[in-house]
N, C-alpha and C positions, 0 to 999 in steps of 0.2 A: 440084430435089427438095425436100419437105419436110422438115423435122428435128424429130429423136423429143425433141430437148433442150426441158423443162421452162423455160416464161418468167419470168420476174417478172410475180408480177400485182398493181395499184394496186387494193384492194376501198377499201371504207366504214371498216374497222379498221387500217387502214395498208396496206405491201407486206406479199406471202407469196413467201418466197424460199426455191426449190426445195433440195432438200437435195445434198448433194456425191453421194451415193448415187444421186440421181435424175438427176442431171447426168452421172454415168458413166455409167449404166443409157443414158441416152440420144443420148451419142455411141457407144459400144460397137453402140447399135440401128444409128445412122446408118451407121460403117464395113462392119457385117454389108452392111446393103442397101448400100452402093456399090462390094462385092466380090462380090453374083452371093449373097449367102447362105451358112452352112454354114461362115460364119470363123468359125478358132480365135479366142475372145475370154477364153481366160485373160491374167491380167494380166501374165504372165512373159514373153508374148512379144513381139515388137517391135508388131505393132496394138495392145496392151493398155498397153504403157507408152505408145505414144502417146496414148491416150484418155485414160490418168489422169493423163499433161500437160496438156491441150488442157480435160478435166473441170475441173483445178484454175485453168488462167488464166478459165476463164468461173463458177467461183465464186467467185473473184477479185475479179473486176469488178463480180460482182452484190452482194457487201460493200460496193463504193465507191459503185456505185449507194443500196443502202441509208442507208448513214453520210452521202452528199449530203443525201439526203430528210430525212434525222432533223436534219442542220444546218437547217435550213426553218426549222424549231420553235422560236421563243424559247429553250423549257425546256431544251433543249438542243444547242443551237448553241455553239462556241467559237471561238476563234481569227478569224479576218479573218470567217468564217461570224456568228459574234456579233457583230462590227463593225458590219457589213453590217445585221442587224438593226436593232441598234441606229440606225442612220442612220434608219429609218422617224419616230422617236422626237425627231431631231435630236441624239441625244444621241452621244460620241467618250470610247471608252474614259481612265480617268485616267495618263496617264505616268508611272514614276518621279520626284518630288520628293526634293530634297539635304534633309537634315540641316540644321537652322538653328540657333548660337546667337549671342546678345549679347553682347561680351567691351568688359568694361573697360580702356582701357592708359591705367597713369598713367605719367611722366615727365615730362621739362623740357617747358618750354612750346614750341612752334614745330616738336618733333621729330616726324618723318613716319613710318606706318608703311607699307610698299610692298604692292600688291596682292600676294597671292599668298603673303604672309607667316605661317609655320604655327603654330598652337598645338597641344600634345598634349594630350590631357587622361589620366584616372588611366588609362583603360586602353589610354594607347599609340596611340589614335588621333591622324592629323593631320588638324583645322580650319584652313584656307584662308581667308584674308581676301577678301570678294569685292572690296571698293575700297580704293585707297589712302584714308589717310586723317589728320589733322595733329592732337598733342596740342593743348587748346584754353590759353589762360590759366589755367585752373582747373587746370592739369595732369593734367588727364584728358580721356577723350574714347570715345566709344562704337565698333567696329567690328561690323559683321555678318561672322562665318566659318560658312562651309559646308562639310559632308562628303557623299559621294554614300551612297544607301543607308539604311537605318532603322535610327539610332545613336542609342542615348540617353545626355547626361550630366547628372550632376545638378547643379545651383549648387556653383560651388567646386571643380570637379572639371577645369575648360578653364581649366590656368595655368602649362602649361610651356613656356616658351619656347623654339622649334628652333635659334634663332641671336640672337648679342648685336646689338641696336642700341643705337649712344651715346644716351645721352638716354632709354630707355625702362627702367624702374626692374621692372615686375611688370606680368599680367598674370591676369584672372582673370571667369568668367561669375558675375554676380549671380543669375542664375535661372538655369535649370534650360534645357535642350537642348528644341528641338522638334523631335521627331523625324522625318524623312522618310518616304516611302512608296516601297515595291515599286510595279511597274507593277498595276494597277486586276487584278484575279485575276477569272476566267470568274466564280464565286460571287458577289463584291461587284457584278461589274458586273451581272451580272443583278437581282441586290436590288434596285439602283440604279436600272436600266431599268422594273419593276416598281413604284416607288415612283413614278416619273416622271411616271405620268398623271395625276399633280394639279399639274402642273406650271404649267399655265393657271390652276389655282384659285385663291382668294382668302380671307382669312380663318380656313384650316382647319388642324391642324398637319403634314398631310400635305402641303400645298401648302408650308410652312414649309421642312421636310425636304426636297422634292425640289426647290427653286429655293436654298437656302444649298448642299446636297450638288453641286450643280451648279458653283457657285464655285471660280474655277482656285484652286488650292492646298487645297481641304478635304477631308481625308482617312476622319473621322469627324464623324459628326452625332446627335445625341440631342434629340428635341422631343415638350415635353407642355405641355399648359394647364389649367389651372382655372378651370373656370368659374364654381365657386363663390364667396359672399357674402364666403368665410373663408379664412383660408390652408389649406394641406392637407400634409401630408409625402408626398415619394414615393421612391421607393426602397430600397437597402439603406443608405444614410445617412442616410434620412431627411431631406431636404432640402427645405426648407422654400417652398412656391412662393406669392405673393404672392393676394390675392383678385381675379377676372379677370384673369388674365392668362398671359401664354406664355411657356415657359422654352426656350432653346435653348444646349445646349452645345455648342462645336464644335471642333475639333481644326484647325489650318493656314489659310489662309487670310487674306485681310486684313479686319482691326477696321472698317474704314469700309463698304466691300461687304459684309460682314454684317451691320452694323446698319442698311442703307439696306436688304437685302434682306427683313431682318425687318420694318421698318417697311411694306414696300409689301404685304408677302403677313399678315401675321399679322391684319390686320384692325383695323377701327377702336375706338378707348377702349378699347383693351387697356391693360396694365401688362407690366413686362420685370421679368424676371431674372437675377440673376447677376453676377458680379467684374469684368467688362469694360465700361464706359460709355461711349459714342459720340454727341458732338453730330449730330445729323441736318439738314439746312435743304432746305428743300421748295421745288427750285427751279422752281418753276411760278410764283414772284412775285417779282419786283425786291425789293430791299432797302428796310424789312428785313422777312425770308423768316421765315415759321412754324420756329422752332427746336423739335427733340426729343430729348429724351432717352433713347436705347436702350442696353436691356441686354444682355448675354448672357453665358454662360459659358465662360470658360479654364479645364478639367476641370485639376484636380491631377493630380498622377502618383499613382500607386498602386502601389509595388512590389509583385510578386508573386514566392513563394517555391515554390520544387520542394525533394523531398526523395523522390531514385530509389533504390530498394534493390535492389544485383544481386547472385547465388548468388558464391560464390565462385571463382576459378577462371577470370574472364571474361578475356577479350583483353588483353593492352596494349594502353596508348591511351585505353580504354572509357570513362573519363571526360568527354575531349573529345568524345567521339561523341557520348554522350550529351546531353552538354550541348547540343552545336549542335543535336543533334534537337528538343528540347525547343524552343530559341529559335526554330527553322525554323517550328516549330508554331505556335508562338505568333503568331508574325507573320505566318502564312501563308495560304493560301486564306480559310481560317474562323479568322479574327484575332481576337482578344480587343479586345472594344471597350465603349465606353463606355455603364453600367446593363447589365452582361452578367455572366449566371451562368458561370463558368468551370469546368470538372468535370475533374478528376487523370483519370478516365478514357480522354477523350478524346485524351491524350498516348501511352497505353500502347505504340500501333501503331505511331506513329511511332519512339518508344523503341525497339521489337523490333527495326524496318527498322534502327535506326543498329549494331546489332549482335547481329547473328542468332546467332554464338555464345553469347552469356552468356545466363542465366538471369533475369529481369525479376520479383522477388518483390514488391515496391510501388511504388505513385508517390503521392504526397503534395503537397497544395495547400496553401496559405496565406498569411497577409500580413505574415509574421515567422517567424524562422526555429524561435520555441517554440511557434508557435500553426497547425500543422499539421491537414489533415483531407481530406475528399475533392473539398470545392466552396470557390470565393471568390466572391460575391456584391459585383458594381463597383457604389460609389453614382455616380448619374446626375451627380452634380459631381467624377467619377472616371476618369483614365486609365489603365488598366493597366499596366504597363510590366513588361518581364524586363533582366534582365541574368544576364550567366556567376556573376556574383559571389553569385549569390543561389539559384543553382542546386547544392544537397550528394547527389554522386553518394557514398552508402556501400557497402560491399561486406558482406557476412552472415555474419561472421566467427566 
C-alpha cells in the first residue's frame, strides 16, 4: 500500500523537509486506511501515541538526512564532514602544537640537565625539557622546553627551578614564549581552505599566504606587498614596507621553510621584510649556489588588556569565570590574530555564558591598563596576546 507520509524532496533551492505536522497528518492517514477507516485518531489513545512516536523517529531522520546534505557544502561542513572536504584541496586540518620556549641554564661546566626536566614560570606553569642536554665551557647552554596547549610567557618569566641539580646555578627565557595552538577550529580551517586555491600560484601574496599557512607548525600568517617605487606604511603601526617588495609575518614555524617558501612563491626581484633573516641557496647548482637573502617577520607580542564591569551582587567565583571566558574567546574559534581589529563587543556573549547570574554592565578594551576603550587595532608586525593578569574583573560598587 501507498503512504500518505510527505518525502523529502531534492529541488533547484536545496531539500524541502516536510513539517512534523505533515508527517503526523500522514501516518495518522496511513493507520486509518490499514484499520478498515473510521479510527479513533485522537492522540490520547494508543493509535495516536503510536503515530506521534513513529511521526517523530521519521522527522528524525529526515533532520539527519538534511544536516548530511548541508555537510556536502564547504560553507558549512564540520567535523570529519570538513575534513573530508578538505582532502579535495589536499589540504589536513592543523593539530594541536606545545607551547615553545628557549631557556638558558647557566652552571658548572659538563653539568647535564635530564630530559623531562621542569621549569615554572610566574604563573605556575610547568615547561618540560624536550632533550637532555650538557652545560657547555661557557657555562651556559640553551634548552628547548614545551608545554601542551596555548600558554604565553614573557622573557624572564621561565626561571623557577622544580628540583636542585649540583652544578646548575639559575635558570631563565631570554625571549619571550611561543605560544602553541588549539586543534585548527571549523572557522580557521575554512579561511584556510578558501585561501588555498592560490596554492599553485606564483608571485602573488595570496599564493604567499596559502603555501607558508600551509607549513607544519604556522599558526598565523599576515602578507602584503608594495609594489610601489617608494616605501608605504601599512597598518595600525604603521609599519614601514620596503619599495617592491613582500612582507610576510608569521607566527610558528621553522625560519629556514619559511624563507625558502617565500622565496619560491613571492616572485622574482622582489625585496623582503622584516626582523628575521635567512640565507637561502638555490640548490638547482653545485657549489657555489646562488645565495639569498630572505626576510620575514617574528610579530611582537602585543598585550591586550580587558576591563569587565559586573552589577553587584554576582556569584562567587565570578572573577575566574570571567576571566577564562574572556581568555576562551580570545583564543578561540575567531582568535585575535595578527593586523586584526579586536572590538570589546565581541567578548560580551561569551562573558554572559560564563555567568548568567550576574549582571554584565561593560567590557573594555585596550593595550594598557589606563588606556581603555572599545576597539585594539593589531599593527601587521603585532601578536596579540592575553593573559589572566591583564584581565580587571570590577564589581559596581
Amino acid at each position: 500500500m501507498s503512504t500518505q507520509v510527505p518525502n523529502i524532496e531534492i529541488t533547484a533551492a536545496g531539500l524541502r523537509i516536510p513539517t512534523e505536522t505533515e508527517i503526523l497528518n500522514g501516518v495518522l492517514a496511513d493507520f486509518n486506511n490499514a484499520f478498515g477507516g473510521n479510527l479513533n485518531l485522537n492522540l490520547e489513545t494508543p493509535q495516536g501515541q503510536l503515530a506521534s512516536s513513529m511521526a517523530a523517529i521519521i522527522a528524525d531522520k529526515n533532520n539527519l538526512i538534511a544536516e548530511l546534505v548541508n555537510q556536502v557544502h564547504p560553507d558549512y561542513a564540520d567535523g570529519i564532514m570538513q575534513d573530508a572536504v578538505a582532502k579535495i584541496y589536499f589540504l589536513e586540518r592543523k593539530q594541536a602544537a606545545d607551547s615553545v620556549v628557549v631557556c638558558e641554564f647557566v652552571g658548572l661546566a659538563g653539568t647535564t640537565i635530564p630530559q623531562g626536566f621542569i621549569v615554572k614560570d610566574a604563573a605556575g606553569n610547568d615547561w618540560r625539557l624536550q632533550r637532555e642536554v650538557s652545560i657547555l665551557e661557557s657555562g651556559r647552554v640553551n634548552g628547548t622546553l614545551v608545554l601542551p596547549g596555548r600558554v604565553e610567557a614573557r622573557a624572564g618569566t621561565v626561571s623557577q627551578m622544580y628540583q636542585t641539580i649540583v652544578g646548575l646555578d639559575r635558570v631563565s627565557n631570554p625571549q619571550d614564549a611561543v605560544p602553541g595552538r588549539l586543534v585548527e577550529s571549523r572557522a580557521d580551517f575554512r579561511d584556510r581552505r578558501q585561501r588555498s586555491v592560490a596554492i599553485n600560484a606564483h608571485g602573488t601574496p595570496q599564493a604567499v599566504y596559502a603555501n607558508v599557512f600551509a607549513l607544519d607548525g604556522v599558526s598565523d600568517v599576515y602578507v602584503a606587498d608594495n609594489p610601489k617605487g617608494e616605501a608605504v606604511t601599512v597598518g595600525a603601526s604603521n609599519y614601514s614596507l620596503k619599495p617592491h617588495s613582500i612582507y610576510a609575518a608569521v607566527v610558528g614555524g621553522d625560519d629556514t621553510e619559511i624563507a625558502q617558501t617565500l622565496l619560491r612563491y613571492a616572485g622574482s626581484g622582489c625585496d623582503f621584510n622584516g626582523n628575521t633573516e635567512v640565507t637561502v641557496y638555490d640548490d638547482n647548482y653545485t657549489d657555489p649556489k646562488p645565495a639569498y637573502e630572505v626576510s620575514f617577520m617574528r610579530p611582537q607580542p602585543l598585550p591586550v588588556y580587558f576591563r569587565v564591569k559586573v552589577e553587584r551582587g554576582a556569584p562567587l567565583g565570578y572573577q575566574d569565570a570571567v576571566k577564562q571566558a574572556v581568555i576562551k574567546a580570545f583564543n578561540g574559534e575567531q582568535k585575535a590574530r595578527i593586523g586584526a581589529n579586536i572590538y570589546a563587543i565581541r567578548f560580551v556573549t561569551p562573558i554572559v555564558q560564563s555567568v548568567p547570574q550576574a549582571h554584565i554592565l561593560d567590557v573594555e578594551i585596550g593595550t594598557s591598563a589606563g588606556n581603555m576603550g572599545t576597539t585594539v587595532a593589531v599593527g601587521i608586525d603585532q601578536l596579540p596576546t592575553i593573559a589572566a593578569g591583564n584581565i580587571e574583573v570590577v564589581s559596581d560598587d
